[in-house]
N, CA, C and O atoms as a MOPAC input file, in Angstrom:
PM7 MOZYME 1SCF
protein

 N    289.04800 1    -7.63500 1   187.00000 1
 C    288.50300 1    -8.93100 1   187.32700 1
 C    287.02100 1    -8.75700 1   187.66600 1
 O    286.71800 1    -7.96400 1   188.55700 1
 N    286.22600 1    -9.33900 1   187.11700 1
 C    284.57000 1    -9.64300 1   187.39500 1
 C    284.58600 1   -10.93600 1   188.03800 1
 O    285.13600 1   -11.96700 1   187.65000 1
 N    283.76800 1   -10.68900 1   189.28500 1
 C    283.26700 1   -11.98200 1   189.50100 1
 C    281.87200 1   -11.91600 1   189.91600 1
 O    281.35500 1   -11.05200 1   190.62300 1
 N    281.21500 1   -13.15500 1   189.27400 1
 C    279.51800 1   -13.27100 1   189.35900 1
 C    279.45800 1   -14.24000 1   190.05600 1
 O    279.85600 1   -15.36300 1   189.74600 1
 N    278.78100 1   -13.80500 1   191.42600 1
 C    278.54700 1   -14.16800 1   192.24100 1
 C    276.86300 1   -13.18800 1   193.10400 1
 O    276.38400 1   -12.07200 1   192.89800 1
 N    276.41200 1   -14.49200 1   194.18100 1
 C    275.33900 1   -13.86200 1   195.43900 1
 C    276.12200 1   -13.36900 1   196.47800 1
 O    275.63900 1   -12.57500 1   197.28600 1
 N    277.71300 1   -13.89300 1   196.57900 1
 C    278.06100 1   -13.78700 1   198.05200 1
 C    278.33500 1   -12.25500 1   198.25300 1
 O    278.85400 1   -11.69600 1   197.28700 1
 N    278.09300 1   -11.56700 1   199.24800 1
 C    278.20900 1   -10.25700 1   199.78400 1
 C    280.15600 1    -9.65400 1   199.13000 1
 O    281.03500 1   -10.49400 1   198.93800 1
 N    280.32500 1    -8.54600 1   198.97600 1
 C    281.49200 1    -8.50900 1   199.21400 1
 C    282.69000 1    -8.99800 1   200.39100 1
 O    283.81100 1    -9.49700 1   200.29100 1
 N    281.82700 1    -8.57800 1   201.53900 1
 C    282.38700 1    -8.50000 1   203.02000 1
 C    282.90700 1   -10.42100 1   202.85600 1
 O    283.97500 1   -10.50500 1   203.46200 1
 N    282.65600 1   -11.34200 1   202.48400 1
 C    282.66100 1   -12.24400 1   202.27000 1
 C    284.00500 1   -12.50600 1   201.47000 1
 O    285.13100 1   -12.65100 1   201.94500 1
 N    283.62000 1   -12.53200 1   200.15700 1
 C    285.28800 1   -12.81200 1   199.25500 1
 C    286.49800 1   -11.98000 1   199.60400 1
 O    287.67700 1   -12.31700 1   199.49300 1
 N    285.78900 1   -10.32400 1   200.24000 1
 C    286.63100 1    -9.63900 1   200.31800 1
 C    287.56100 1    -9.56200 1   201.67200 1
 O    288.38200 1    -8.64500 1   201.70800 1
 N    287.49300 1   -10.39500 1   202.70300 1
 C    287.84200 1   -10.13500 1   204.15900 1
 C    289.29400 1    -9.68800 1   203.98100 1
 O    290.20700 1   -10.10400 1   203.26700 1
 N    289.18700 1    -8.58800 1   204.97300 1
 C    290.27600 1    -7.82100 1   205.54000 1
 C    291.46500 1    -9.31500 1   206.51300 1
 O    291.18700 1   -10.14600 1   207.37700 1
 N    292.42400 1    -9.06400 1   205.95100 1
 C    294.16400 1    -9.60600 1   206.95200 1
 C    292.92100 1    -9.60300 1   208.04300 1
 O    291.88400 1    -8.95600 1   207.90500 1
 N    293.32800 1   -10.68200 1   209.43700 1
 C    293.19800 1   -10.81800 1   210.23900 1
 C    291.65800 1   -10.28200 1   210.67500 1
 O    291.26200 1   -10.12000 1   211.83000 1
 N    291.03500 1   -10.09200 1   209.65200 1
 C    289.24400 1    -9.61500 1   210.07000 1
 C    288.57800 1   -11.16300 1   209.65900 1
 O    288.75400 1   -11.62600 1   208.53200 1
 N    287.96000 1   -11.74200 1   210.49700 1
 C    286.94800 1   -13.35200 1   210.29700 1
 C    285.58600 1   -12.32700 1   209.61200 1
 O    285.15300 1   -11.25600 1   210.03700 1
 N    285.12700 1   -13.19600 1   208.33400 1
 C    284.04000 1   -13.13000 1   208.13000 1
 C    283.23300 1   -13.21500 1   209.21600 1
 O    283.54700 1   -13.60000 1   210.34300 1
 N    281.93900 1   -12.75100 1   208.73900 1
 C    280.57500 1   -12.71200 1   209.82900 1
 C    280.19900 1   -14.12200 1   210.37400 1
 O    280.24600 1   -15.07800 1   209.60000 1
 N    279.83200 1   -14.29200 1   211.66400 1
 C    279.33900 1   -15.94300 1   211.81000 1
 C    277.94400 1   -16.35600 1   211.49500 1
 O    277.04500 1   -16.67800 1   212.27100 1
 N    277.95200 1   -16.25300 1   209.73300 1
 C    276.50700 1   -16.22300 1   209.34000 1
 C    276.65200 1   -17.63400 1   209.00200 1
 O    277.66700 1   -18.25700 1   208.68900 1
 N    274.77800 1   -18.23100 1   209.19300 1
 C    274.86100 1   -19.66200 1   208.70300 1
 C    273.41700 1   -19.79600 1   207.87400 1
 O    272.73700 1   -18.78400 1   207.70100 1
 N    273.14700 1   -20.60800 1   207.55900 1
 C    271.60600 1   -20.64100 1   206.51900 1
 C    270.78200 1   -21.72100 1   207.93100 1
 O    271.18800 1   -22.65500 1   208.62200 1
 N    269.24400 1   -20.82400 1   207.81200 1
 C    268.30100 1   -21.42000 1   208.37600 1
 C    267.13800 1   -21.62400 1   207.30200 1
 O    266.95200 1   -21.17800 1   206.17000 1
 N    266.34400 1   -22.60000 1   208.25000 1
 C    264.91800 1   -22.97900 1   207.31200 1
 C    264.08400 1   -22.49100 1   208.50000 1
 O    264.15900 1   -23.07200 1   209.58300 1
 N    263.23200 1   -21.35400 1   208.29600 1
 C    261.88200 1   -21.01900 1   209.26300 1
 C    260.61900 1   -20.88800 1   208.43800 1
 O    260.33100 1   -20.22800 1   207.44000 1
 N    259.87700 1   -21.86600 1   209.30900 1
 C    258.66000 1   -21.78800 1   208.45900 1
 C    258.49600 1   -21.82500 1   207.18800 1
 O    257.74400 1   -21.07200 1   206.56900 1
 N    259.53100 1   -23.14300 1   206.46500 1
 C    259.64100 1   -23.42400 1   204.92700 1
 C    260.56400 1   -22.63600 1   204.22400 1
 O    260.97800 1   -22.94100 1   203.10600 1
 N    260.96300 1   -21.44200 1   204.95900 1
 C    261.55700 1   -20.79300 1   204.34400 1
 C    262.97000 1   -19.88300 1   204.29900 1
 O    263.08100 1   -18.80100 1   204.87500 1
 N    264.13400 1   -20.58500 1   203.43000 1
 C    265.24100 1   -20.77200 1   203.22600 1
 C    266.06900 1   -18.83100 1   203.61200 1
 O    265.88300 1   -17.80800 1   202.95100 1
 N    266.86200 1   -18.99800 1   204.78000 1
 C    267.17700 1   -17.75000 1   204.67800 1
 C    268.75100 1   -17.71300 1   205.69300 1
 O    269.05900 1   -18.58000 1   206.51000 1
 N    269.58900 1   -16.43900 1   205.34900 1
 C    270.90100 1   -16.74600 1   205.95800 1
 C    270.39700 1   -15.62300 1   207.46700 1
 O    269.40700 1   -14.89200 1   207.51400 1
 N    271.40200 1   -15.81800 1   208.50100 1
 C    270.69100 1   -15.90800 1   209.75400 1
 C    272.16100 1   -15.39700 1   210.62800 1
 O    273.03300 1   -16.26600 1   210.61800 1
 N    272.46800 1   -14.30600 1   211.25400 1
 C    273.88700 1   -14.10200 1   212.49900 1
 C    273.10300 1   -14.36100 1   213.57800 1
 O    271.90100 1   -14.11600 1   213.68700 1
 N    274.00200 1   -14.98700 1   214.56300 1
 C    273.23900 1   -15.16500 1   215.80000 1
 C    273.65400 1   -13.81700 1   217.15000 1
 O    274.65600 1   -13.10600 1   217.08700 1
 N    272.99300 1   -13.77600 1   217.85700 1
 C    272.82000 1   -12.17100 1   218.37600 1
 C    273.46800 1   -12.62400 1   219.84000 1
 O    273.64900 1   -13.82300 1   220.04900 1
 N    273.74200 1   -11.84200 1   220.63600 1
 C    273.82200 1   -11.94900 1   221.93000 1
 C    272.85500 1   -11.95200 1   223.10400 1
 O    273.25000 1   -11.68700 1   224.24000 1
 N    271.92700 1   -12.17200 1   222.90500 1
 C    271.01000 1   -12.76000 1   223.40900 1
 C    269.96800 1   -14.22600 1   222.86900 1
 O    268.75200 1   -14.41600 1   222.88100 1
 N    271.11400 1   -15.04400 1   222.43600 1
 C    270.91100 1   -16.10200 1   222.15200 1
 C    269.19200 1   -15.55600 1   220.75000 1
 O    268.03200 1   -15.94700 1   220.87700 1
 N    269.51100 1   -15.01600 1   220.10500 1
 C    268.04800 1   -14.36800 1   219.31400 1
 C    269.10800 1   -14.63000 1   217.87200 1
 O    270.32600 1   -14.79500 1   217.93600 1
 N    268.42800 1   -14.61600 1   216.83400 1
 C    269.34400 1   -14.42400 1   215.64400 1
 C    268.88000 1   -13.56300 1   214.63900 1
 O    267.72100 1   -13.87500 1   214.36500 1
 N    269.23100 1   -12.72600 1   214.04700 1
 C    269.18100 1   -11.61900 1   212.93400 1
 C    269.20500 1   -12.05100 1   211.84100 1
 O    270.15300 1   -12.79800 1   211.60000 1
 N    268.01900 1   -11.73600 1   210.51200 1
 C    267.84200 1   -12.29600 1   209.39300 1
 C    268.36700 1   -11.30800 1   208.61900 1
 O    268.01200 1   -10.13300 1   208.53500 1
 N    269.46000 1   -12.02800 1   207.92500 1
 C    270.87600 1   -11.11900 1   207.24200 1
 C    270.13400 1   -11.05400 1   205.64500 1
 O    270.31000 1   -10.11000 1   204.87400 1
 N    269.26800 1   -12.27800 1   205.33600 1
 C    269.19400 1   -12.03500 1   203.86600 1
 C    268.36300 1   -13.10700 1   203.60500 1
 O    268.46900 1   -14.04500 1   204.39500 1
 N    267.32600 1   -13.25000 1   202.44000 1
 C    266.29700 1   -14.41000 1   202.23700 1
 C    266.81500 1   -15.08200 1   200.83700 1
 O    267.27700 1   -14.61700 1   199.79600 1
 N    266.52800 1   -16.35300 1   201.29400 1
 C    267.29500 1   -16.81100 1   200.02400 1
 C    265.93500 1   -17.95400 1   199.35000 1
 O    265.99500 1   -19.18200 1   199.39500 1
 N    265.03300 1   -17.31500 1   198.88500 1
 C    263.35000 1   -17.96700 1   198.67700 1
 C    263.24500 1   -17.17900 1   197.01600 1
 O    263.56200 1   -16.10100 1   196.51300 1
 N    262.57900 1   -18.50500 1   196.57500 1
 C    262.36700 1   -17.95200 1   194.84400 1
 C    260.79800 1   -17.75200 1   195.06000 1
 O    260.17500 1   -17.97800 1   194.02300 1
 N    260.05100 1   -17.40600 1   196.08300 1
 C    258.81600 1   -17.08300 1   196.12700 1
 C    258.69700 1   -15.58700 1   196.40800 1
 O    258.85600 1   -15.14700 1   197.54700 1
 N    258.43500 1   -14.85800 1   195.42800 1
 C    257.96000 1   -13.11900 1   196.04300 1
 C    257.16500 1   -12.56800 1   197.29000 1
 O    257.30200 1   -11.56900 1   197.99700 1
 N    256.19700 1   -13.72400 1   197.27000 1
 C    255.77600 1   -13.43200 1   198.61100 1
 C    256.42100 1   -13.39300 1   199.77200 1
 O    255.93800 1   -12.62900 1   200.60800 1
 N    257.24300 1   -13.91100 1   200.03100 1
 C    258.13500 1   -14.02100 1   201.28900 1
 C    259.08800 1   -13.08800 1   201.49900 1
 O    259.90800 1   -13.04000 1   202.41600 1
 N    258.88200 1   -12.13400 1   200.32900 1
 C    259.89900 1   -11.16400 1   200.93900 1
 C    258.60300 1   -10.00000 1   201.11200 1
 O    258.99200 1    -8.86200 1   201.37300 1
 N    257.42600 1   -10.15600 1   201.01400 1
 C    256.44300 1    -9.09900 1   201.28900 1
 C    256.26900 1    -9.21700 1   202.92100 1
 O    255.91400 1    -8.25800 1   203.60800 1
 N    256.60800 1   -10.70400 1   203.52400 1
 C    256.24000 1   -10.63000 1   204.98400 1
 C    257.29700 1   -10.20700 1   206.12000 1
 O    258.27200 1   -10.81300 1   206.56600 1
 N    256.67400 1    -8.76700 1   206.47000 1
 C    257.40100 1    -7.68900 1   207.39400 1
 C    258.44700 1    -8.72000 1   208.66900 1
 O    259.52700 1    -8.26100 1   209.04000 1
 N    258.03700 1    -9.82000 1   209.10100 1
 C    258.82600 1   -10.96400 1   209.72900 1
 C    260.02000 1   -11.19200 1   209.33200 1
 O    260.97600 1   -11.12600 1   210.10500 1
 N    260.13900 1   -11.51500 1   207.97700 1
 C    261.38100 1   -12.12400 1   207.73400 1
 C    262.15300 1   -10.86500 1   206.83000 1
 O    262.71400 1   -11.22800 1   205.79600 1
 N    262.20000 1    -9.34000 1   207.20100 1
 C    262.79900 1    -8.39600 1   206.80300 1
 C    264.14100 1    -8.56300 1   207.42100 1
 O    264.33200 1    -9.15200 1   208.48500 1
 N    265.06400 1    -8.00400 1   206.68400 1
 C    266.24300 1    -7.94500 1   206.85900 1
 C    266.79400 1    -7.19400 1   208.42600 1
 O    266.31600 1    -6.08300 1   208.65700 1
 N    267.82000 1    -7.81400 1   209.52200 1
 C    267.47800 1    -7.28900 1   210.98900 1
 C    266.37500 1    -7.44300 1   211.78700 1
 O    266.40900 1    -7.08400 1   212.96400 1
 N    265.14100 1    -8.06400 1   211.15900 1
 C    264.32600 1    -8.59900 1   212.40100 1
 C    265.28300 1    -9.63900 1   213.28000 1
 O    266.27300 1   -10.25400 1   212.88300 1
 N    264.75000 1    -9.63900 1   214.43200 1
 C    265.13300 1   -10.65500 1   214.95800 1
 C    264.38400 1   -12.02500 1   215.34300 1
 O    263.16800 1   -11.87700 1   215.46100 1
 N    264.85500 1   -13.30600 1   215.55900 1
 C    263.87900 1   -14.76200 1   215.23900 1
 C    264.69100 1   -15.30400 1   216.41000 1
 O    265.91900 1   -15.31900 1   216.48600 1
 N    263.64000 1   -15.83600 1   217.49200 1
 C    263.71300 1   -16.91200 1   218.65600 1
 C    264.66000 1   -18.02300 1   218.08500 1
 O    264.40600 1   -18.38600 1   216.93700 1
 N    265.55100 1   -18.52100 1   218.62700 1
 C    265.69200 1   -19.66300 1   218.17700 1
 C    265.37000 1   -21.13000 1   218.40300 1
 O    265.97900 1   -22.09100 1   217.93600 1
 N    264.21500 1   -21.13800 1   219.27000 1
 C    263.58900 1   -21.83100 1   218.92600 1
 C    262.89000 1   -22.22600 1   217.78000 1
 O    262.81900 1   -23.44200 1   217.60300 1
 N    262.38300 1   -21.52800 1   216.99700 1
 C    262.30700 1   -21.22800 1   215.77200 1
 C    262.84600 1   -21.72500 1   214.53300 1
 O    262.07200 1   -21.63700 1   213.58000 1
 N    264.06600 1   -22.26500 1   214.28800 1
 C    265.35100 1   -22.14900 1   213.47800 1
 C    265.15900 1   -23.61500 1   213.03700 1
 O    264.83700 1   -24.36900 1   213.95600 1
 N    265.25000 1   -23.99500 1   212.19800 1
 C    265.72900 1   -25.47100 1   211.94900 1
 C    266.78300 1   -25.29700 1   210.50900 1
 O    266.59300 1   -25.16900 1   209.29900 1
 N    267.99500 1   -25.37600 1   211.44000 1
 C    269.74900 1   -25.18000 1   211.54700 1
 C    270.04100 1   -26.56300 1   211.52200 1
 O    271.20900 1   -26.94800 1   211.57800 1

């Protein structure tokens, strides 16, 4: 079976009784990206979801930074 897909494995694939991640999509600063929220109310940028190249050149929105949530427009 092939399937073509963006979504992560960890996603289609969840383990019996394992919940997917509590990831959700944010917009920061124009720009479209999926987001876990942290324990200190902070949230972790899981993945960018922007058809502009530049935005993945800015060291900010690298994958595991972390973003205020103030910030977030969720």
């Amino acid at each position: 079976m092939i399937l073509y897909t963006t979504m992560p494995q960890e996603l289609i694939f969840a383990q019996d009784g394992q919940d997917a991640p509590a990831e959700r999509m944010a917009v920061v600063n124009g720009i479209e990206m999926i987001v876990r929220p942290c324990a200190d109310s902070s949230f972790e940028v899981v993945r960018l979801l922007s058809s502009n190249p530049n935005d993945y050149l800015q060291t900010e929105w690298m994958p595991g930074q972390k973003i205020k949530s103030g910030l977030l427009g969720i």
